[in-house]
C-alpha positions in Angstrom: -7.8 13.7 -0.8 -7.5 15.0 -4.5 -7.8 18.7 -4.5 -7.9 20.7 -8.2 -6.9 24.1 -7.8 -9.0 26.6 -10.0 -6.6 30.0 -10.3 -8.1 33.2 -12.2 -6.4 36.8 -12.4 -8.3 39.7 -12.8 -6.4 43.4 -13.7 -8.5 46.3 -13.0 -6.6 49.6 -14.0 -7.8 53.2 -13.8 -5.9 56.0 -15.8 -6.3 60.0 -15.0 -6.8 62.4 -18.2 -5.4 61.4 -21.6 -2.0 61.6 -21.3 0.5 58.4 -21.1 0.8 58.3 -16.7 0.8 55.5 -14.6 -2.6 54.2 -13.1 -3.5 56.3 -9.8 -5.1 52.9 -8.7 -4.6 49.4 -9.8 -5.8 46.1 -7.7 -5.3 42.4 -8.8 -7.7 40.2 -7.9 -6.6 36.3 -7.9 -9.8 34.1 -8.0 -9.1 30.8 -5.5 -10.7 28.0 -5.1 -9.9 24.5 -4.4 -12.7 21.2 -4.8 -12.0 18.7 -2.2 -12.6 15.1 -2.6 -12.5 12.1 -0.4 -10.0 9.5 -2.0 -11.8 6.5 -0.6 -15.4 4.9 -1.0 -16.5 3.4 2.1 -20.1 2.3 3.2 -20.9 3.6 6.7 -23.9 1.5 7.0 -23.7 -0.3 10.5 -22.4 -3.7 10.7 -25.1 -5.5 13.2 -23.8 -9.2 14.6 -27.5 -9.5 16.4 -27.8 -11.7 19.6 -24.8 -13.8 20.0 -23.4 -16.5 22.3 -20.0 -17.1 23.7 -17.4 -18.9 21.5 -19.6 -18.3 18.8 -17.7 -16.8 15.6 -19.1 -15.2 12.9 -18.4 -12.9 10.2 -19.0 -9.4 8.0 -17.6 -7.9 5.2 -17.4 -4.2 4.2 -15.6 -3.0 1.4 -12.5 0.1 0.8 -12.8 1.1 -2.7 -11.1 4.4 -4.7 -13.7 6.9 -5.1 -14.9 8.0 -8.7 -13.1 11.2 -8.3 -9.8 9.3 -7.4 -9.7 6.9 -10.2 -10.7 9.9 -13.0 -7.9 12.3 -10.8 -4.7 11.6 -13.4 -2.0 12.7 -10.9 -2.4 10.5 -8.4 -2.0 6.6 -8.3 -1.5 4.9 -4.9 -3.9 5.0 -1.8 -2.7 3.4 1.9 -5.2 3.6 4.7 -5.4 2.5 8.2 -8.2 0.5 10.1 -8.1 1.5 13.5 -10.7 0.2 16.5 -12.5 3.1 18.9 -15.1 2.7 21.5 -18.3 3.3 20.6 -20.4 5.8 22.9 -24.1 5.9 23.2 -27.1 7.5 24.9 -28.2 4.4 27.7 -31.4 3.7 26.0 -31.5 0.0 25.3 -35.4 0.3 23.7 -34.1 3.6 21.6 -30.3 3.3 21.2 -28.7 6.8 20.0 -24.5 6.2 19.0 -22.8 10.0 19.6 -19.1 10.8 18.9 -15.8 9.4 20.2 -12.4 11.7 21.2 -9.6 11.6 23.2 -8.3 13.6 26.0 -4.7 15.1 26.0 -3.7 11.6 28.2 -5.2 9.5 25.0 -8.0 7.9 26.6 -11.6 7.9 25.2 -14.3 10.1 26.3 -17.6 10.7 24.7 -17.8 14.5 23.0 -21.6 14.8 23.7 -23.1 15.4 26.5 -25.2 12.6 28.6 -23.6 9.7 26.3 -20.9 7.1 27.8 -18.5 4.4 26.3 -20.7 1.0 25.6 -18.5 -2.3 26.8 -16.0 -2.9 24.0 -16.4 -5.1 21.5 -12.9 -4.4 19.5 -10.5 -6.5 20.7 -12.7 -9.3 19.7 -13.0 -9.0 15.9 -10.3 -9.6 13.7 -9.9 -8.0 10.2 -8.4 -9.5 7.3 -8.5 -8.7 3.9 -9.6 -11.0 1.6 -10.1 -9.8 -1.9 -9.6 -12.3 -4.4 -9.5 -10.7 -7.9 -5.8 -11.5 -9.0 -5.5 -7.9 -8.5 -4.3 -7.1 -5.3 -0.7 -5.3 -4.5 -0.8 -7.3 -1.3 0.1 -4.9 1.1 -2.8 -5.2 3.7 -2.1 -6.3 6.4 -4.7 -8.2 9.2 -4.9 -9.0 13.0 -6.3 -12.1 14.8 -8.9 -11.5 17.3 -8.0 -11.4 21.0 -5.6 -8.9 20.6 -4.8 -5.8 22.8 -6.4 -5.1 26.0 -9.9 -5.3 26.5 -10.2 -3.7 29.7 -7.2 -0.8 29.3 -8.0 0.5 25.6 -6.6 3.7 24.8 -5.3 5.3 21.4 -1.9 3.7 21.8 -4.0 0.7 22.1 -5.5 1.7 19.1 -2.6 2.6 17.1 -0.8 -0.8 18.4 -3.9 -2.8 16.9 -4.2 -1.4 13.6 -4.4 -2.9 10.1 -3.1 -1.1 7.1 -4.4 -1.3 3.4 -3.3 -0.3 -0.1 -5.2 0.3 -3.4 -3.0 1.6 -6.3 -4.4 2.2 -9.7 -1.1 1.4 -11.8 -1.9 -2.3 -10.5 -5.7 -1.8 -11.4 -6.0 -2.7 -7.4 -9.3 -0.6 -6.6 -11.1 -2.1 -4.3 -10.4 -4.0 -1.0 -13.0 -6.5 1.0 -12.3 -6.8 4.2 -13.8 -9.5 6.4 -14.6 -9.1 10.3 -14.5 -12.2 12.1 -16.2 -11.9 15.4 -15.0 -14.5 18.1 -17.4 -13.9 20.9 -16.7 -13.5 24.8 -17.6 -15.5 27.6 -18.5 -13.9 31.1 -16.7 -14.4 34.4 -17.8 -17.8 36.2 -20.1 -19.2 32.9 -17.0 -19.8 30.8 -16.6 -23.4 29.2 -14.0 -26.0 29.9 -12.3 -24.9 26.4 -12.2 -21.0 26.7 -8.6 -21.3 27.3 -7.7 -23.3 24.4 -10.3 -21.7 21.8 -8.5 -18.1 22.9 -4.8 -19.7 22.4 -6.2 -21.1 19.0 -7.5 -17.7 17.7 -5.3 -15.1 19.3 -2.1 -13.2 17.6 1.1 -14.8 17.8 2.5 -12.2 19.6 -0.2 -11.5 22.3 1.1 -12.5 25.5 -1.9 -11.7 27.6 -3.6 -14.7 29.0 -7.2 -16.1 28.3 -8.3 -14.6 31.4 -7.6 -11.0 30.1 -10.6 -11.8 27.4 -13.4 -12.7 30.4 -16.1 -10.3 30.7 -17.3 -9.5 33.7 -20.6 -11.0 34.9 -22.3 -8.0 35.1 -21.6 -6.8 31.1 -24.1 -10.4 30.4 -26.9 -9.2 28.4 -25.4 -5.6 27.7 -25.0 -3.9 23.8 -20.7 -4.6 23.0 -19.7 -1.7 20.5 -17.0 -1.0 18.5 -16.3 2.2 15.9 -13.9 1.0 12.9 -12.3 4.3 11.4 -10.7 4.1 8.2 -8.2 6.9 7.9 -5.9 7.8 4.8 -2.6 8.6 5.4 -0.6 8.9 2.1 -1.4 9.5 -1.2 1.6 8.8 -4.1 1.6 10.6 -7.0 1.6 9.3 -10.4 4.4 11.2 -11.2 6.5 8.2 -9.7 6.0 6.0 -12.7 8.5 5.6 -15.3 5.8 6.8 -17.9 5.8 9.9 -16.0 9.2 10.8 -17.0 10.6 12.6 -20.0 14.2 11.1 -19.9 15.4 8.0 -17.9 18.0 5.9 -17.3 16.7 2.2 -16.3 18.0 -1.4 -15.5 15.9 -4.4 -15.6 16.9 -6.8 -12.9 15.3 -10.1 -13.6 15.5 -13.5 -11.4 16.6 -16.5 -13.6 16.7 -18.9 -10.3 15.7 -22.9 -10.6 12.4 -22.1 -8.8 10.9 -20.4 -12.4 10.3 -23.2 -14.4 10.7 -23.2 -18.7 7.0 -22.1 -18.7 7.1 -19.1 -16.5 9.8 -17.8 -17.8 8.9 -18.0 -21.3 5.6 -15.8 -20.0 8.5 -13.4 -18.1 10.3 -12.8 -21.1 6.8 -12.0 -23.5 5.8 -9.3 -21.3 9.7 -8.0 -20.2 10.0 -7.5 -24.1 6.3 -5.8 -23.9 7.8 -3.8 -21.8 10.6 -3.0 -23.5 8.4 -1.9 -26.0 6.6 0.5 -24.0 9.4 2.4 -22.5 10.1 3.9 -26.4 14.2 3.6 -25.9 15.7 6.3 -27.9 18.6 8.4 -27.9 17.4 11.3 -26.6 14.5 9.4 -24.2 14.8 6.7 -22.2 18.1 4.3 -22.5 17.9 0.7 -20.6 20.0 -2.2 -19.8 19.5 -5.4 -18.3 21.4 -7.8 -15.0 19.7 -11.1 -14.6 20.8 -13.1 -11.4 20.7 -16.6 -9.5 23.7 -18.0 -7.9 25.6 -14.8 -9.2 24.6 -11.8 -11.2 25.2 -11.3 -14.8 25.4 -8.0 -16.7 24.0 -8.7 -19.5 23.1 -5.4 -21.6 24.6 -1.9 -21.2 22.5 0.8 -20.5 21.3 1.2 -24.4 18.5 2.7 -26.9 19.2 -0.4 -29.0 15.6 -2.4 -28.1 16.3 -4.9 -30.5 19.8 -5.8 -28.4 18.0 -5.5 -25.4 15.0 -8.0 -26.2 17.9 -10.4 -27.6 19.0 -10.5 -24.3 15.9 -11.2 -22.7 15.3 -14.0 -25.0 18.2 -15.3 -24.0 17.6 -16.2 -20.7 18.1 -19.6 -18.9 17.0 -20.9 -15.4 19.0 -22.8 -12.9 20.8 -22.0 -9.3 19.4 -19.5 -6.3 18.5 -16.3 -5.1 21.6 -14.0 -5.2 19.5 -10.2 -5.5 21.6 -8.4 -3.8 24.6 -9.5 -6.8 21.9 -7.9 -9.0 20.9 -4.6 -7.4 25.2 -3.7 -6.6 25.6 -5.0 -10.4 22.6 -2.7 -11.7 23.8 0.2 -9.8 27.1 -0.1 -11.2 26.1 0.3 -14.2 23.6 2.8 -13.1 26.6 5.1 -11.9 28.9 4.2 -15.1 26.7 3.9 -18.1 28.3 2.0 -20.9 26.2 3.4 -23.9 29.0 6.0 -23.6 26.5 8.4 -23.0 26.8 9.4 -19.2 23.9 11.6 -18.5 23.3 13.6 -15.5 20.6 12.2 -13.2 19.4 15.3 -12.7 18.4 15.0 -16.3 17.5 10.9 -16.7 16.8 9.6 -13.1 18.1 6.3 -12.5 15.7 3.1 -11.7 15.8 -0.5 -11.6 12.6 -2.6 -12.1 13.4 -5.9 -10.2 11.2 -9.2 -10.7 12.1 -12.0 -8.7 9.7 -14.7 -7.5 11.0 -15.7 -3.9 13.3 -14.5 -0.6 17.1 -14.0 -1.7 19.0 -17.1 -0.6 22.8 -16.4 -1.4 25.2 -13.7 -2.3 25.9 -10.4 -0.7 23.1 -8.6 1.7 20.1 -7.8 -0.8 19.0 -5.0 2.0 22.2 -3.3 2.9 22.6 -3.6 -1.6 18.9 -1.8 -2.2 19.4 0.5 1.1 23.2 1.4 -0.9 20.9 2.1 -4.5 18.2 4.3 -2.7 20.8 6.6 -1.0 22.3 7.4 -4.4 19.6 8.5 -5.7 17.7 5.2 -7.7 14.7 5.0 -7.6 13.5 0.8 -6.7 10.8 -1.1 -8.0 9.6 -4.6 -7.2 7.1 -6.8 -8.7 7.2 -10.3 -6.7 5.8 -13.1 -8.3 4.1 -15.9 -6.2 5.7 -14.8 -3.0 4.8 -15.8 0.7 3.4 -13.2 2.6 6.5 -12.8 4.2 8.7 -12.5 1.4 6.2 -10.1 -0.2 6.7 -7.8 3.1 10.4 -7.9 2.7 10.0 -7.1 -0.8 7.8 -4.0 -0.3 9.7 -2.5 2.7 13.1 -3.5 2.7 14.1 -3.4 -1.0 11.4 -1.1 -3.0 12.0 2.3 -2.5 8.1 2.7 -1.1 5.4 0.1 -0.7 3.9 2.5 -3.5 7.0 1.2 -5.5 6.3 -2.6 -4.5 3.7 -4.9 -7.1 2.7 -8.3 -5.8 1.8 -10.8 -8.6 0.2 -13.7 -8.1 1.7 -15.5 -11.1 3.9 -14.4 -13.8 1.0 -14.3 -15.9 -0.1 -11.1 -13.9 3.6 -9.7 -14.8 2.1 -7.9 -18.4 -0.6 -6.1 -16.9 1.8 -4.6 -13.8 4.6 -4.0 -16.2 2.3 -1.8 -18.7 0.6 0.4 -15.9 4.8 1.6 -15.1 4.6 2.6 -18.4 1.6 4.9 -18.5 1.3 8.2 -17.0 -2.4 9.2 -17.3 -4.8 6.3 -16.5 
């Protein structure tokens, strides 16, 4: 939620006769009051499957967007949300169906809040959720599940919490809106299952899940019954946009840029246009921001002292070749060193310019010294870690964003390195 803070003072004074004495009353009277806004748009319209069959699978969509109020709110940038699963209670009345309100008791299992109302057969653990936005825009960090997971018949909030899926917008990426799609893989009832119920649960079902077909059976007596299912989409951090670069009035940055034989002469010819955009962007100056640049495959090179020279700078982005592996962890101990001993031979206190590195590398470190025990080394002295990957697997994007970015707020995924401009130039800006 975005709150703005409205604060008025108001002075009353009272003075006795005519002569120069202090007030014999005085009262101040500060004015508070605080709008509150939701920073996510999400239709509550009900999602309705109809009459289904076993094994049958179908699907719904339903969006996650940032609200208006969000995207005009200037301070704040980043959105991550969970989708969690509840059971849905209702009133009995198959002819006139009334849905009432979900809780927990101090034990964590579900009751219904109003009276007369009781938990319809659960649908959850049957739909899976996977986001599948397709805009070139996406920071990639949601997150699904395959249906069949967790327990159908022992669902509780650590069930709940266990089966949750967990979504990102950020603004800096222009990533506003998320579509996720519900995938319904429908159950079969005890003693009418077919032949291939075991195979068609083994086919769908989360790697992980080690609960057997069987565990998904309904019993007979839930045939012809109304399955429900509550999704509840619940923020639970909100990043300032007083994290980006453009944010700051002094800085100290390194670029750490992969130069490994998997980025052909094309790509990085589009790297280097928008790294020198970039360069642009940040202003270098003496008294402003000062940056430098390590570039790394097999090895790491230091190729640019911490400098307000942007001409040098974009020289030595220009200069870049291809060739070898994957050695980021060379780059972040190399970009730290010079982080901690500027070579501009102007050593400013961090206090004063904070430190960052803006890493872009296009695949899962391969050679060298430990890239997470380097970034974990950078973060606990104070440097602040982004990461734009370019083209990763979903895996290497999740390594990315939570073992060397300093915050999946701090991690961009790009689907090519023509998407490396646009994500580079929202660092740069403060208000959006």
């Amino acid at each position: 939620m975005s709150k703005k803070l409205l604060l008025g003072t108001a002075s009353l004074l009272t003075a006795v006769s005519i002569l120069p004495l202090f007030a014999a009353f005085e009262a101040h009277v500060i004015n508070v009051t605080a709008r509150i806004e939701n920073a996510l748009s999400v239709p509550t319209d009900p999602i309705n499957f109809g009459t289904v069959f076993p094994q049958e699978e179908l699907d719904r969509q339903f969006d996650v967007k940032l609200s208006q109020s969000f995207l005009d709110e200037p301070r704040v940038d980043d959105v991550e949300y969970y989708i969690r699963q509840k059971p849905k209670c209702w009133n009995g009345d198959e002819q006139n169906p009334q849905f009432g309100r979900v809780t927990e008791d101090r034990d964590g299992n579900f009751v219904c809040k109003d009276a007369g109302y009781s938990l319809l057969p659960l649908l959850c653990p049957y739909l899976s959720k996977h986001e599948i936005t397709d805009d070139g825009r996406e920071t990639d960090n949601d997150q699904g599940i395959n249906a069949f997971h967790g327990d159908p018949h022992h669902w509780n909030l650590g069930m709940s919490i266990a089966t949750q899926v967990v979504g990102r917008l950020a603004k800096s990426a222009q990533d506003i809106a998320d579509r996720w799609n519900l995938d319904l893989k429908v159950p079969c009832f005890g003693g009418h299952c077919a032949q291939d119920w075991e195979d068609f649960v083994k086919k769908h079902k989360p790697a992980d899940n080690e609960l057997p077909p069987s565990a998904y059976v309904q019993p007979i007596e839930n045939e012809h019954k109304l399955f429900g299912c509550d999704i509840w989409v619940e923020v639970y951090r909100i990043s300032t946009s007083t994290n980006r670069l453009g944010c700051q009035d002094k800085l100290d940055l390194m670029l750490v840029l992969d130069k490994s034989g998997s980025i052909d002469s094309g790509e990085l010819a589009t790297l280097k246009t928008a790294a020198k955009a970039f360069v642009d962007a940040l202003g270098l100056s003496a008294t402003s921001t000062h940056a430098g640049q390590v570039s790394f495959s097999s090895t790491s090179t230091l190729d640019v002292h911490l400098t307000d020279d942007a001409v040098a700078l974009k020289a030595a982005i220009d200069a870049l070749g291809s060739g070898g592996t994957t050695a980021l962890g060379n780059g972040i101990n190399q970009a730290k060193i010079e982080l901690d001993n500027p070579g501009d031979g102007h050593d400013r206190a961090d206090g004063d310019s904070p430190d960052f590195m803006v890493i872009i590398t296009d695949g899962q470190p391969n050679t060298g010294v430990d890239s997470a025990t380097a970034a974990s080394t950078a973060k606990a002295a104070g440097i602040v870690l982004y990461v734009v990957g370019v083209g990763t697997s979903s895996s290497t994007a999740a390594f990315l964003r939570d073992t060397i970015a300093t915050s999946p707020a701090h991690y961009f995924d790009a689907a090519n390195f023509a998407a490396l401009q646009t994500i580079l130039d929202g660092l740069t800006q403060c208000t959006l």
